[in-house]
C-alpha positions in Angstrom: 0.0 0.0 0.0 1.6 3.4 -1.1 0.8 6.4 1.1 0.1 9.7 -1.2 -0.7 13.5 -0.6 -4.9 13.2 -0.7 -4.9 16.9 -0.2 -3.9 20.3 0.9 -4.5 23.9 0.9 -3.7 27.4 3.1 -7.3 28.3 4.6 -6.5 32.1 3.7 -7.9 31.0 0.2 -11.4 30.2 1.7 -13.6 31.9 3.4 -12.7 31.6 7.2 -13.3 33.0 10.8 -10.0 32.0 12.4 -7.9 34.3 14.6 -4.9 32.7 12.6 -4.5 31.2 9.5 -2.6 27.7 8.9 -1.7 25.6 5.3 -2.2 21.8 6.3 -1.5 18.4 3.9 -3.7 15.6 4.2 -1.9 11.8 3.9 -3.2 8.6 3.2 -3.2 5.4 1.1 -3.5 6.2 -2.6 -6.6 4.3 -3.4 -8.2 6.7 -0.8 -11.6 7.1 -2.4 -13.1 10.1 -0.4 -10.4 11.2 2.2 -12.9 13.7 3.7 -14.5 10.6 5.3 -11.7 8.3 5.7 -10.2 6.6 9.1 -6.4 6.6 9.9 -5.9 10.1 8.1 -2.5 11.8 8.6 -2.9 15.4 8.7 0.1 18.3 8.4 -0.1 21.9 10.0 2.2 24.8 10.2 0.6 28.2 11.7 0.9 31.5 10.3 2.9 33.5 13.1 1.9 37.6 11.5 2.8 39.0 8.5 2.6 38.4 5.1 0.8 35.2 4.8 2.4 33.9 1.6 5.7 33.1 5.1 6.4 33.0 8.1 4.9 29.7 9.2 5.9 27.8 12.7 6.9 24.3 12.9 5.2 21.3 11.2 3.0 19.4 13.0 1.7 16.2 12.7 -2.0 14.6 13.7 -4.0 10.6 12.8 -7.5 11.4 12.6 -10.7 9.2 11.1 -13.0 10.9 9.7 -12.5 14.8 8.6 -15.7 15.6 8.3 -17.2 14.1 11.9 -14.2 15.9 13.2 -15.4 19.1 12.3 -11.8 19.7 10.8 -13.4 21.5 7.2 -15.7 23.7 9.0 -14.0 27.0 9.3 -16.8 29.6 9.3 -19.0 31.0 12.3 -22.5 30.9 13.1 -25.0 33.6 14.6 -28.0 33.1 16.4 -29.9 36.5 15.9 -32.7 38.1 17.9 -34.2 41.7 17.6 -36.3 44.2 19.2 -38.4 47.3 18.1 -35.9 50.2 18.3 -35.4 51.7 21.1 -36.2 55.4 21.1 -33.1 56.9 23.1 -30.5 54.9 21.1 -28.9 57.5 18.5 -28.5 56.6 14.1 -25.0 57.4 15.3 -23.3 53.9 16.9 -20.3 56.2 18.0 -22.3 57.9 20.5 -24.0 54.4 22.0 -23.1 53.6 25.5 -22.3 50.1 27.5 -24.9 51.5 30.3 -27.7 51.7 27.1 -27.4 48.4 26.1 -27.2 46.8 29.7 -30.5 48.4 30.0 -32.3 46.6 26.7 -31.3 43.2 28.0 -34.9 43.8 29.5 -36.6 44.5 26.4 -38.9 41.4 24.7 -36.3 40.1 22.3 -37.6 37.6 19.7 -35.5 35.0 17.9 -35.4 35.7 14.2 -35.5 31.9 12.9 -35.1 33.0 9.5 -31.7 34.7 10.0 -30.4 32.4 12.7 -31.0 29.9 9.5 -29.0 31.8 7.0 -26.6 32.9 9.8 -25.8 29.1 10.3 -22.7 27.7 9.0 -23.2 25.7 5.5 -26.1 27.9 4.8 -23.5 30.7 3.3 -19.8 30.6 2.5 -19.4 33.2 5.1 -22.7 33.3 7.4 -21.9 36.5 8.7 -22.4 38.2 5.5 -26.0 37.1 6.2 -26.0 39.5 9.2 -28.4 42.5 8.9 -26.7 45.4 7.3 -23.5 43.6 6.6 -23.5 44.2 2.9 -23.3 48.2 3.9 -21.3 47.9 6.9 -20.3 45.5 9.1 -19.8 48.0 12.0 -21.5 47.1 15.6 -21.6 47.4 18.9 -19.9 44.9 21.0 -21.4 44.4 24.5 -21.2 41.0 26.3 -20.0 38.8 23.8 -23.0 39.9 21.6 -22.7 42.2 18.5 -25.7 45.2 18.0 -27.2 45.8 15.1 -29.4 48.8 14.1 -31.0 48.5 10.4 -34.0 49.9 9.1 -35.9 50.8 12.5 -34.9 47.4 13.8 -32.3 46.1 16.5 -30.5 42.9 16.8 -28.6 40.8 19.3 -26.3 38.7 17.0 -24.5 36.3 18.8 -21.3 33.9 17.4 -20.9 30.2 18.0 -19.0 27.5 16.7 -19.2 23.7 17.2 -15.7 23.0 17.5 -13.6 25.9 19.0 -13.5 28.6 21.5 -15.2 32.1 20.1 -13.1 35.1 20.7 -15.1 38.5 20.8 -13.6 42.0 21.4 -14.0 44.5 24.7 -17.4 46.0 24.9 -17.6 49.2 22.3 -17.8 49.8 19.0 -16.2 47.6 16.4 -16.6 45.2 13.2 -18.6 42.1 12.9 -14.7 40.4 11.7 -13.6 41.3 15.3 -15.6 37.9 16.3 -13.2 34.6 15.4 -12.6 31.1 16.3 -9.7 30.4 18.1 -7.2 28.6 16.0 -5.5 26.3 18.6 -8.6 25.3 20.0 -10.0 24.1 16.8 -6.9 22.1 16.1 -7.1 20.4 19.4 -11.2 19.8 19.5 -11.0 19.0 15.6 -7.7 16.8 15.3 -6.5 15.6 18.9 -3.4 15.6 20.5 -0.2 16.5 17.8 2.1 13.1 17.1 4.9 12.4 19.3 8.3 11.7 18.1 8.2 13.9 14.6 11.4 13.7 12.9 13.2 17.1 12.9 13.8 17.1 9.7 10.0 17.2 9.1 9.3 20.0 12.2 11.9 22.4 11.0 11.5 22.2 7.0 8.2 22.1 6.2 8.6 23.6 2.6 11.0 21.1 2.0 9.6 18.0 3.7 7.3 16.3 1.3 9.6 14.0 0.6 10.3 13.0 4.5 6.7 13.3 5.6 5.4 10.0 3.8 8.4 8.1 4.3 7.8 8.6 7.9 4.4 8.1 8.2 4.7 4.7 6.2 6.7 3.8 8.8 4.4 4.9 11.6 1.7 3.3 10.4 2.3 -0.1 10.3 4.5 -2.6 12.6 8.3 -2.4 12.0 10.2 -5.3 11.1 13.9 -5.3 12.1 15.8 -7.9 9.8 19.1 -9.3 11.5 21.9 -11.5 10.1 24.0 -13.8 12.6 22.4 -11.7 14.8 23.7 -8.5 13.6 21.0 -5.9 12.4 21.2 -5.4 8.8 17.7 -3.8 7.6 15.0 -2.0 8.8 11.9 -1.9 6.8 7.7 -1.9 8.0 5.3 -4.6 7.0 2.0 -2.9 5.6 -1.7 -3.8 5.8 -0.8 -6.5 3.0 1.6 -8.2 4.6 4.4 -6.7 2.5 8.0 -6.0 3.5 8.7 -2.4 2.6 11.3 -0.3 2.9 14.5 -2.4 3.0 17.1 -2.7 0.3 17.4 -6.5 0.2 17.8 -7.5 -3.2 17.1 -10.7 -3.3 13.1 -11.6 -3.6 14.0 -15.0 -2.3 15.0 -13.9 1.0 12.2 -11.9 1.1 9.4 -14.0 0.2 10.8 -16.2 3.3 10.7 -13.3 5.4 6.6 -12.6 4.4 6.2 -15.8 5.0 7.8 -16.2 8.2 6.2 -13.1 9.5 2.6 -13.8 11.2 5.2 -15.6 13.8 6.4 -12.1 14.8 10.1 -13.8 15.3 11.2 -16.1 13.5 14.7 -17.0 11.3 15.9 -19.1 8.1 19.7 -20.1 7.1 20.1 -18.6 3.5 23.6 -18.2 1.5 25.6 -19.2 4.5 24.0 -16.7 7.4 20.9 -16.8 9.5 18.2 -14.3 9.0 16.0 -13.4 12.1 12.9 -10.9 11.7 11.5 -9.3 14.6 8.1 -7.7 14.2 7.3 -4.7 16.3 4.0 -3.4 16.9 
């Protein structure tokens, strides 16, 4: 079995609510027919760390994962549950000149849920459900009070509200601001969406992430199935794996004859055979 690059991309090209953007590679076995919903995925980050976004990414890191999709890895968009109220008469056209004290006091106003927005708010209704939001299309300007963004548009004011399945919401200090202000938190969602990063990442991989390609399937061939250490006169001579077919890989033993006795040595996990005046022990590590 042949592990391949499924799939990869930098987030900045989509449509996205993340506090920081990240590129990530997706690995798998070749004959992956839909690695969105796939089990024993291989995933590769690196995180922007400021600045132009075409550099200036961290170290590579590296995640198993079934299933993309359940994970909740390819949803990268907000959602807003939004509720208004008849206008209030004190509360100025002018957002600048709103105050934290005026909207504590509208909390006890009859606010209604708008089902119909909160529906084209939600994520996978829109590319970007916030451009859904009342308004949005002329401004996106609000007030920020309590983790809530207000909304004033055509005699009509709304509590819009930010949430996200799979990741900690960050939302600005009470005042005025921009609807963009709201995000998901980019760590978070790596750890709800992907799990704990892989242990024992080759440097070579962490530190050279543009030039790794070639050293991240290697590796994960080798993490992905039991190693097989191949000795001679009990001297250690090779070191390949033994895939999901039963198949020594990654040794440079030329000769298929001491290799088809190794396969079919193997389901004994150690095991050894004379051949051309030495003897061969395998040792299967799982």
């Amino acid at each position: 079995m042949t592990i391949s690059r499924l799939a990869g991309d930098n987030v900045y090209n989509s449509e996205n609510d993340f506090d920081t953007v990240f590129q990530f590679s997706v690995y798998g076995p070749a004959d992956t027919a839909d690695w969105v919903y796939a089990d024993d995925i291989y995933v590769a980050v690196v995180v922007h760390k400021g600045g132009d976004v075409r550099g200036n990414y961290g170290a590579c890191r590296m995640y198993k994962v079934d299933n993309l999709v359940d994970s909740g890895f390819l949803d990268w968009t907000l959602g807003w549950r939004v509720e208004s109220t008849d206008r209030p008469e004190a509360l100025s056209d002018d957002m600048d000149e709103w105050t934290d004290e005026q909207i504590a006091e509208l909390q006890s106003e009859v606010w209604v849920v708008d089902e119909r927005l909160s529906e084209r708010c939600s994520p996978g209704y829109a590319s970007l459900p916030a451009s859904e939001l009342p308004g949005y299309r002329k401004s996106d300007r609000v007030y920020w009070y309590n983790t809530a963004a207000y909304i004033l548009h055509d005699d009509t004011l709304y509590r819009c509200t930010p949430y996200y399945w799979h990741g900690e919401v960050n939302t600005p200090d009470n005042g005025t601001g921009y609807i963009s202000d709201a995000n998901i938190d980019t760590e978070d969602f790596l750890k709800q969406t992907l799990g704990e990063e892989l242990p024992n990442v080759p440097s070579n991989i962490v530190e050279n992430w543009d030039t790794s390609e070639d050293e991240i399937i290697p590796w994960i061939e080798r993490s992905c199935y039991p190693l097989c250490r191949i000795y001679k006169d009990d001297v250690q001579i090779q070191e390949g794996y033994v895939d999901s077919d039963g198949i020594l890989c990654g040794t440079d033993i030329d000769s298929e004859e001491l290799i088809d006795l190794i396969q079919n040595g193997i389901v004994d996990g150690l095991d050894s055979v004379e051949f051309e005046g030495g003897v061969y022990t395998w040792l299967i590590e799982d």
